[in-house]
C-alpha positions as CSV (number, residue, x, y, z in Angstrom):
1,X,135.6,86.7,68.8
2,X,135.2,89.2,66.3
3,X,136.1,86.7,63.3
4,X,133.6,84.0,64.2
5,X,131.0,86.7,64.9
6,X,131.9,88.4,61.4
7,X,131.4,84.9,59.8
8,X,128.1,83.8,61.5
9,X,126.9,87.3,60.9
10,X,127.8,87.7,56.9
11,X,126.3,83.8,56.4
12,X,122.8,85.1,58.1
13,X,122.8,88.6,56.3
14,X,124.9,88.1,52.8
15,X,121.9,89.2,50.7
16,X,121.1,85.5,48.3
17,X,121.0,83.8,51.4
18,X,118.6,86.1,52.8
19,X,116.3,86.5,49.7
20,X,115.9,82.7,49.1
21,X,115.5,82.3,53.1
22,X,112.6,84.8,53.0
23,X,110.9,83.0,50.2
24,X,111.5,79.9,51.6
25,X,109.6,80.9,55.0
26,X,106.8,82.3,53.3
27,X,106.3,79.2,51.5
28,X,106.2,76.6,53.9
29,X,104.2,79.3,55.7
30,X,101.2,79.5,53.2
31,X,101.6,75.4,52.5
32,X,101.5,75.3,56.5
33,X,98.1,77.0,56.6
34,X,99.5,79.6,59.2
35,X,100.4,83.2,59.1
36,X,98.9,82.8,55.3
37,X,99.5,86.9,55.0
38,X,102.7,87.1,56.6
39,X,103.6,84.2,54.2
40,X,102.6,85.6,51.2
41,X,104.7,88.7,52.5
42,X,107.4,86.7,53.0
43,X,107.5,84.7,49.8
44,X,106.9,88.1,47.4
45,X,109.4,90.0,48.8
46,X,111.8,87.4,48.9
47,X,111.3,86.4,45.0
48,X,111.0,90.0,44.1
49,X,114.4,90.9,46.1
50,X,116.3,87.6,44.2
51,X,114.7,88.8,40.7
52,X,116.0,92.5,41.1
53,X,119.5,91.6,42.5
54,X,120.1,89.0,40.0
55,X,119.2,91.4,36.5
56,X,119.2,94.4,37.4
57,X,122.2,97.0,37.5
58,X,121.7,97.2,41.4
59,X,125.2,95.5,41.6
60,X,127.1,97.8,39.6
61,X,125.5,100.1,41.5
62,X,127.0,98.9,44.8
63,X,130.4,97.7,43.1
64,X,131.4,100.9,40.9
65,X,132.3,103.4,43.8
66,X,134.2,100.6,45.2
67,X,136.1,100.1,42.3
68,X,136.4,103.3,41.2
69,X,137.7,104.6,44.9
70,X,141.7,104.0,44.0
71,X,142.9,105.5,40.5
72,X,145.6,102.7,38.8
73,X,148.9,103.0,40.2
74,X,151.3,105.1,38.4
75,X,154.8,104.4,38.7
76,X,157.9,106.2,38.7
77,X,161.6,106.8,38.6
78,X,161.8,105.7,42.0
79,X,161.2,101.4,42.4
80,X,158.8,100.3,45.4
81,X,160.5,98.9,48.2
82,X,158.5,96.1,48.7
83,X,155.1,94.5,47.5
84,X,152.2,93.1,49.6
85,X,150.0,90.4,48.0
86,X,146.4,89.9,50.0
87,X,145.5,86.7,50.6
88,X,141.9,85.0,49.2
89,X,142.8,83.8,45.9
90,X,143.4,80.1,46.9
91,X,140.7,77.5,47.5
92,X,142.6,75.9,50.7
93,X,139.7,73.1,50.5
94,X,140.0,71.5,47.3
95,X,143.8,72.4,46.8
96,X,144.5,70.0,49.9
97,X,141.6,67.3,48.3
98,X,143.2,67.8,44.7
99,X,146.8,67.5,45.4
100,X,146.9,71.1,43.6
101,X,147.0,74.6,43.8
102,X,143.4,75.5,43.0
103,X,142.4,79.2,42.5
104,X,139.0,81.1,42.1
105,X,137.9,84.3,40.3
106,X,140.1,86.7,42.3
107,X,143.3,84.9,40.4
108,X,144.1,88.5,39.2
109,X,145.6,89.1,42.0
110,X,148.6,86.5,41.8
111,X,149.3,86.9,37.8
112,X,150.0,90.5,39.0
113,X,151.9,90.3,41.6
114,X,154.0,87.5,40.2
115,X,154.5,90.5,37.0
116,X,155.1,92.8,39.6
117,X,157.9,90.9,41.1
118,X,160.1,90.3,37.6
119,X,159.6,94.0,37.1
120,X,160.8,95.1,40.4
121,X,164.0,92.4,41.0
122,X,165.3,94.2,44.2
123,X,161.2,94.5,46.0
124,X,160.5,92.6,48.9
125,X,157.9,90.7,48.1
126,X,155.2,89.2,51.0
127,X,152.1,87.2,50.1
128,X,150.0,87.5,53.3
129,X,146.5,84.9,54.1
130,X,146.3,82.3,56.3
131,X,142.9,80.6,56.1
132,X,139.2,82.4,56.5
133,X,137.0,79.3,57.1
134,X,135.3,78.2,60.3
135,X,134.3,74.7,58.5
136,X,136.6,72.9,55.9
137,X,139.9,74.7,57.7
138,X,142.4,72.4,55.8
139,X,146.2,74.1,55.4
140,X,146.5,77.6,54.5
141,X,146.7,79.9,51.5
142,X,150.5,81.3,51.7
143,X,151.4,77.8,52.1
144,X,149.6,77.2,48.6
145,X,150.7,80.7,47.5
146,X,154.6,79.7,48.1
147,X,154.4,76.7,45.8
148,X,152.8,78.3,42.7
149,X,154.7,81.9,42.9
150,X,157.8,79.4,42.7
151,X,156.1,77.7,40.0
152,X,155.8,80.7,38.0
153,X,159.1,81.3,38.4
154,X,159.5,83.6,41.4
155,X,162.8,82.9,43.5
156,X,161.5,81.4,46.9
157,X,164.0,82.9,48.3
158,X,162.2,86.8,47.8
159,X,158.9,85.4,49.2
160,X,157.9,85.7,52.8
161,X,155.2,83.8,53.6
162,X,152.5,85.6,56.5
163,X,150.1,82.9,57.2
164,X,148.2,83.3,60.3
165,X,146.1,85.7,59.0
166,X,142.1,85.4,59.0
167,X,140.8,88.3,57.5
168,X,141.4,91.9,55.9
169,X,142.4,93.1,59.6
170,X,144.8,90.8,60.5
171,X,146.3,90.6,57.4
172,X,147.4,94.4,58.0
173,X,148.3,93.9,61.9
174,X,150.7,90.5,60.8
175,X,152.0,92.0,57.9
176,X,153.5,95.0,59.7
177,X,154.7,92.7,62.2
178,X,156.6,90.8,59.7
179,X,158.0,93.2,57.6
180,X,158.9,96.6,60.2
181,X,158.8,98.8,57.2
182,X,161.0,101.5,57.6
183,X,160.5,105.6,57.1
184,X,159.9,106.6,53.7
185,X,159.6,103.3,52.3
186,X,157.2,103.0,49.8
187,X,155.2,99.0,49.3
188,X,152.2,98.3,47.1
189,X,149.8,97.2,48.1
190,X,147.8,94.5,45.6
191,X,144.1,92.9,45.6
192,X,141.0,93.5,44.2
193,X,139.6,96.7,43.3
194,X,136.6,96.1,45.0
195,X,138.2,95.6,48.2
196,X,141.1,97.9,48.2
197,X,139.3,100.5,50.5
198,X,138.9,98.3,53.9
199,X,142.3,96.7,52.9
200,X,143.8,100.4,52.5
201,X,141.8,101.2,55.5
202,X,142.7,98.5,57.6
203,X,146.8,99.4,56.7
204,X,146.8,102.4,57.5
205,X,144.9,101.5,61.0
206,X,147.7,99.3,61.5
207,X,150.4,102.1,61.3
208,X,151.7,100.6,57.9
209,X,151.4,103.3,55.2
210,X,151.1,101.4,51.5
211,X,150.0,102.7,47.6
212,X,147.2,100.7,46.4
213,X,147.8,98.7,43.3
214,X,144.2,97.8,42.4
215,X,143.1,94.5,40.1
216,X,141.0,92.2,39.5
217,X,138.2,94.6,38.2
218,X,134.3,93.8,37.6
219,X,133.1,96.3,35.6
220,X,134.3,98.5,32.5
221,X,134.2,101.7,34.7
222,X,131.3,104.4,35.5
223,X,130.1,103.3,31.7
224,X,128.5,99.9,32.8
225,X,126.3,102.1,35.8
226,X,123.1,100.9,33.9
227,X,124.0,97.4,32.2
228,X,122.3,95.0,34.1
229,X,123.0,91.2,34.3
230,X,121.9,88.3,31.8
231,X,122.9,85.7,34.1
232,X,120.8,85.3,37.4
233,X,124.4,83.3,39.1
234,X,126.3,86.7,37.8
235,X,123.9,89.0,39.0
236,X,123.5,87.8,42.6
237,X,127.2,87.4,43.0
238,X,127.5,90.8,42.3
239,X,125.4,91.8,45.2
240,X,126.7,89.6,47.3
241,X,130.4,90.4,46.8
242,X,129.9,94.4,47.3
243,X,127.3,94.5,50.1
244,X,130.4,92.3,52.2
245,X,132.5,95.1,51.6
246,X,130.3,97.9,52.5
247,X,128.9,95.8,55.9
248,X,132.5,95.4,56.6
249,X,133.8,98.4,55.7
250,X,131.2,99.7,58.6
251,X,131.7,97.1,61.0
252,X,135.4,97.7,60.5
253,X,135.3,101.3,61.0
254,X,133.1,101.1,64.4
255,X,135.3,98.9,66.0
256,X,138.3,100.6,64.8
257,X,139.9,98.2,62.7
258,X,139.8,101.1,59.9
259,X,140.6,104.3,59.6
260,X,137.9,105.7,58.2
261,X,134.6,105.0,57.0
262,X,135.2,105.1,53.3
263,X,139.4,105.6,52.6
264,X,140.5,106.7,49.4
265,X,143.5,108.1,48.2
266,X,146.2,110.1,49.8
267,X,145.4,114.1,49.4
């Protein structure tokens, strides 16, 4: 229940599509004749809110203290024991329309982990995502995610594949299941910087300690905290990727799927 809720919920509240909703209202309100003030309410603070988030530095703003939560990971003498690869890389929809492996901007993500695994030959090595979509639910990403790390020349014998997953929660609660880390072991954890704290969060929930291995980076650092956007698309994308994370990072903490309301590194 929680998934489809989480789904109906983001579509309704993810900020564009609110904005342009609001404007939208307030227009056919004021060519409608009716509620002419609350229209013209309606239809200025909708175009007003879509102006802002699309050039101003209000994304950065959201982003950077996502990004900025987990320091790069630093290796050491001692090898990882395994490696964890979060699904949402893979465009399930028009891979299985294409006859491809199709990939969107969060490709990071698989360029490092297939690095990761040449540089750590004895690592365990699970990619774990099944498929997020209530409409268009057409295969699944480790499915997809098998066929290119082989591609790129990972042995498909090192990859276990995890995909019933849904979402940030269950890929923690399946992965654990799959692997039964042992004491002491030490796995990495890789996705995008942005979303490393509710993934981190969401691990360590599950009883399955890992060291973040953050990529996939938007900005240049705490330096870009007043550049604002020259592309309207950029800008709202921007907004719309970090307020998931913070909506989710509460919802996932009040209902316990997290274990705390912002995590960040191990003291």
């Amino acid at each position: 229940m929680f998934f489809y809720l989480s789904k109906i919920a983001w579509f309704l509240l993810q900020p564009s599509n609110l904005l342009l909703t609001m404007a939208a209202a307030g227009a056919l309100a004021l060519l409608a004749g009716r509620l002419r003030r609350l229209g013209r309410w309606l239809l200025g603070l909708g175009l007003t809110g879509l102006i802002v988030c699309a050039f101003s530095p209000l994304g950065q703003w959201l982003i950077l203290p996502l990004e900025e939560r987990f320091p790069a990971w630093q290796a050491n003498s001692i090898p990882p024991d395994g490696i964890i690869l979060l699904g949402g890389s893979f465009e399930t929809v028009t891979s299985s329309a294409r006859g491809s492996v199709a990939l969107n901007e969060t490709a990071e993500r698989v360029v490092e982990f297939a690095a990761l695994s040449r540089r750590y030959p004895r690592a365990r090595l699970v990619f774990t995502g099944g498929s997020g979509r209530l409409l268009f639910d057409e295969g699944t990403e480790a499915d997809l995610a098998g066929r290119l790390l082989a591609g790129l020349g990972v042995d498909p014998d090192r990859i276990e594949l995890e995909g019933r997953s849904r979402n940030t929660h269950e890929n923690a609660v399946y992965t654990r299941e799959l692997v039964q880390p042992g004491d002491g072991e030490t796995w990495l954890l890789v996705t995008s910087a942005w979303h490393m704290p509710r993934a981190i969060g969401s691990f360590r929930a599950a009883g399955f300690p890992v060291e973040a291995y953050p990529v996939d980076f938007r900005t240049r650092g705490w330096q870009d905290v007043w550049r604002p956007f020259d592309s309207a698309s950029e800008g709202l994308r921007r907004i719309d990727v970090a307020t998931r994370e913070w909506v989710g990072l509460v919802a996932y903490y009040l209902t316990g799927k997290s274990s705390e309301p912002l995590p960040g590194p191990d003291r």
